[in-house]
N, C-alpha and C positions, 0 to 999 in steps of 0.2 A: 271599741272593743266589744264583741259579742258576749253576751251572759252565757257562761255555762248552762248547756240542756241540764232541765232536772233527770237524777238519777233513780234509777227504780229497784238500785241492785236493795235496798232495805223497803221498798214497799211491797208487802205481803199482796197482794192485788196484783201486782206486775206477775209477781213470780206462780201465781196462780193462773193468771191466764197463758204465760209461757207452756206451764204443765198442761194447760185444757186445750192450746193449737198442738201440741207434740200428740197427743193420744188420738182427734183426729184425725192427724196427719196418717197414725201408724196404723187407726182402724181402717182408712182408706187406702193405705200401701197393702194391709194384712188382705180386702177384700178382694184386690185386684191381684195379688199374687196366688191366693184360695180360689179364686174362678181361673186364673191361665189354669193351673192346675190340672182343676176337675175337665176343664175343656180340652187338656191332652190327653188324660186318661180317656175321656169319651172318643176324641179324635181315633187314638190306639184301639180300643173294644172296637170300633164300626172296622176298620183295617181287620180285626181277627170276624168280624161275620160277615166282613168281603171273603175273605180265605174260606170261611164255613161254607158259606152261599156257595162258590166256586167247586170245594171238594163235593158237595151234593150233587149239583148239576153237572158235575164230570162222572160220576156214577150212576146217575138216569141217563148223561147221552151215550154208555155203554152197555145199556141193557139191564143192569140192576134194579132190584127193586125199593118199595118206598122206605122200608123198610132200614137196606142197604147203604142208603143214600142218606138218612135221617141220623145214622150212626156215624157214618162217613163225618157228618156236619158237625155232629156231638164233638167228637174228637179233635176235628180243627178247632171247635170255639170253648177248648179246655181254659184256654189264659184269660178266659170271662166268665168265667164257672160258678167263680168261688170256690171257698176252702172244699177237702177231698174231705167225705163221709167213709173214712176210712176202719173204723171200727166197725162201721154197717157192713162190710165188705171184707169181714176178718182178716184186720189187718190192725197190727197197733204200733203206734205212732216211734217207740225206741227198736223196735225190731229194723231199722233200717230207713235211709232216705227216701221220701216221699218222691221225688221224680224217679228212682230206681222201682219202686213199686208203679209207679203210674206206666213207664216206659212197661214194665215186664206184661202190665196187663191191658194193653193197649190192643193188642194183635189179638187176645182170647176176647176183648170186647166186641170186634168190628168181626170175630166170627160167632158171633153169640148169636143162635135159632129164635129167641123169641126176647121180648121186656125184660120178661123175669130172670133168666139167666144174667140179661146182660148191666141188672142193675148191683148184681150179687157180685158183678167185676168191678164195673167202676161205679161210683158217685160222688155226685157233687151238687153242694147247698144250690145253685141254681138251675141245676138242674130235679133237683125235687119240688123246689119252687114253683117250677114251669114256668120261669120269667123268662125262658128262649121259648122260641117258635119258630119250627122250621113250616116251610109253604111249598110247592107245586105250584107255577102258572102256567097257562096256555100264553102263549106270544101274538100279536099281529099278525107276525111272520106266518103263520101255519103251524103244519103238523111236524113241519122239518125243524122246530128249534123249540125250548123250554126256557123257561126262567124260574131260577131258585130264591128265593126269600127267607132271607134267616134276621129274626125280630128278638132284641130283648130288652127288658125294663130293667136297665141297669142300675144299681144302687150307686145312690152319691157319696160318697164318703168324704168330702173336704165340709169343713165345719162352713157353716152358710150357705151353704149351696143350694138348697130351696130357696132364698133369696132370689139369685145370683141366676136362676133357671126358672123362671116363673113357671113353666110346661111342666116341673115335676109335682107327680104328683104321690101322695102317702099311699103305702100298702098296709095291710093287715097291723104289720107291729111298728106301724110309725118310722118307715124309714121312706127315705123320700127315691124317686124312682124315676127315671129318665129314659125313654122309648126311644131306642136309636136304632135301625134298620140296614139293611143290606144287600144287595142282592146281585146275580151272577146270570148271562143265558149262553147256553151250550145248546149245538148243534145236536138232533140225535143221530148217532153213531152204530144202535145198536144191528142192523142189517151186516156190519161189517164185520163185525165179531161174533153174533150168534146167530145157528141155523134155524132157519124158519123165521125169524122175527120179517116185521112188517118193512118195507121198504119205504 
């Protein structure tokens, strides 16, 4: 007959190292679930400055200016903005829902003549940052096509994620920052819709 295994459910040692593989276990479940994470949020932001890139470059291949097309951009890559600077914009925050105001000032933004108007409509934390960057390129292709590039330092927000992203790197106030990019080429178009433009 075999001897009973010794029991460890009364030795303090057993029960301590049970507790040091379980935290482990849950720091490395906790990291791997903090990096899918943060790597869907990035996934999601390049998809909104696919869309940005695209709404620019459909606005230079119709004859608009840089001007046009950078606001165009602004407004697709709102849902990577960050919070609305809505008191800079005389607007306070119980006077009504924040997408009821965004929607109402959307159309006065994208007709906004110059900066300064158009930052008295909307704003937002990254865009004061200047962590987007809209771009113009010349193509390969010639003069008959453009490419848009819409770039931003996007803030990590899952705990570890400087880790977990070795390429981020710190801004100003210590928040860690991940450069993810975009971009879109459109035909130009503009010959077809306005008189005299170049062919």
């Amino acid at each position: 007959m075999r001897p009973a295994a010794p029991s460890c459910a009364a030795d303090a040692s057993c029960a301590g190292q049970a507790y040091l593989e379980t935290l482990i276990v849950l720091l490395v479940l906790l990291l791997c679930l903090f990096g899918f994470l943060q790597a869907a949020i990035s996934l999601g932001g390049r998809d909104v400055l696919h869309h940005a890139a695209a709404r620019a470059a459909r606005a230079k291949s119709v004859g608009f200016n840089d001007w046009m097309a950078e606001k165009a951009a602004r407004v697709a890559a709102i849902p990577v903005s960050g919070k609305i600077l809505a008191g800079d914009v005389g607007w306070e925050e119980d006077a009504g829902a924040v997408a009821d105001f965004e929607l109402a000032r959307i159309p006065a933004y994208l007709a906004a003549e110059n900066r300064a108007r158009a930052e008295h409509l909307l704003d937002y934390e990254e865009w004061r940052a200047e962590t987007i960057d809209f771009r113009q390129h010349g193509t390969i292709l010639g003069g008959g096509a453009l490419e848009y590039e819409v770039t931003h330092d996007a803030p990590l927000h899952m705990p570890f994620s400087q880790f977990l992203f070795p390429g981020a790197r710190l801004d100003a106030a210590d928040i860690p920052r991940l450069s993810i990019s975009a971009e879109a080429n459109a035909g130009e178009h503009a010959s077809l819709y306005l008189e005299g433009a170049a062919p």
